[in-house]
C-alpha positions in Angstrom: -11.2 11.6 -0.9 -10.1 15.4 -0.5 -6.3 15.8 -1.3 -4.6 16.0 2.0 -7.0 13.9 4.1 -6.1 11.2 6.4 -7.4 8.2 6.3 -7.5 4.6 8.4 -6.7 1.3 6.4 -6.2 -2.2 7.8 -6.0 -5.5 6.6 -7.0 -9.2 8.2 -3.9 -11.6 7.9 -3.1 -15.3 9.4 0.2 -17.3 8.8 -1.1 -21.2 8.4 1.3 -22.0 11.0 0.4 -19.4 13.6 3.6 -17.5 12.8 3.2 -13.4 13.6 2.8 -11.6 10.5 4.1 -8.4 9.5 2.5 -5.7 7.0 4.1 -3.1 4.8 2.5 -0.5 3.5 2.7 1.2 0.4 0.7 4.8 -1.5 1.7 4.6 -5.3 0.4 6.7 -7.9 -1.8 4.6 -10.4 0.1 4.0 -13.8 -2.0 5.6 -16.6 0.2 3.4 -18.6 -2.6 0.9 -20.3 -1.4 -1.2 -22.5 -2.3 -4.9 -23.5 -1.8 -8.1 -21.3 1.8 -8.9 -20.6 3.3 -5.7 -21.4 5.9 -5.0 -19.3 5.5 -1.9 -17.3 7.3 0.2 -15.5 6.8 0.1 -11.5 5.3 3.6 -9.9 7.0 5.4 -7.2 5.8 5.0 -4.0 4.7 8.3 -2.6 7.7 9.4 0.0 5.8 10.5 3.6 2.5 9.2 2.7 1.8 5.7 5.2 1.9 8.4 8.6 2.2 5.9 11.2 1.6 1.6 11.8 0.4 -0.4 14.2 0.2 -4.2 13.5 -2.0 -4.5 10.6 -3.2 -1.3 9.9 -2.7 2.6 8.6 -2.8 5.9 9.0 -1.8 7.5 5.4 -2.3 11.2 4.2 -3.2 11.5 0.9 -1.5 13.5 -1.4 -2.1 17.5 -2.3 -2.0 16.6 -6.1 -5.9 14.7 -7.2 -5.5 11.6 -9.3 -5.8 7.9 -8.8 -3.9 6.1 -6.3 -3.7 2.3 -4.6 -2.7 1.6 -1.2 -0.9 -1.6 -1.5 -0.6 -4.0 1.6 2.4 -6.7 1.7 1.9 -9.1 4.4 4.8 -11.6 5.6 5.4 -14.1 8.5 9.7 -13.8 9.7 10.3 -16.7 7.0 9.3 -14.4 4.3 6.4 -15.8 3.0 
């Protein structure tokens, strides 16, 4: 993807008992910290102003101006938390 673009990104999610679900988005840098299973690792920051707008399960995010690796994490949840 070009730095600055903006791109769509949604997710499929069901709650087992029907309850609504609710997604959080999240643009992190990737780590570039390999090491060996188990290692602990510290957690990237996400990227301030990046998820642009949502609407029930999916995205609008802008990429950032710097290139490099990135993942778009999506955290789904029903109002229990689970």
């Amino acid at each position: 993807m070009e730095p600055g673009a903006t791109v769509q990104a949604s997710v499929e999610v069901s709650d087992a008992d029907g309850d609504p679900v609710s997604v959080r988005w999240v643009l992190q840098p990737e780590s570039g910290d390999y090491l060996t299973g188990g290692d602990l690792r510290p957690q990237p920051i996400p990227i301030e102003g990046a998820i642009v707008e949502t609407e029930g399960t999916g995205a609008t995010i802008a990429m950032p101006e710097e290139p490099g690796g990135y993942r778009l994490l999506a955290f789904a949840d029903d109002a229990a938390g689970q």
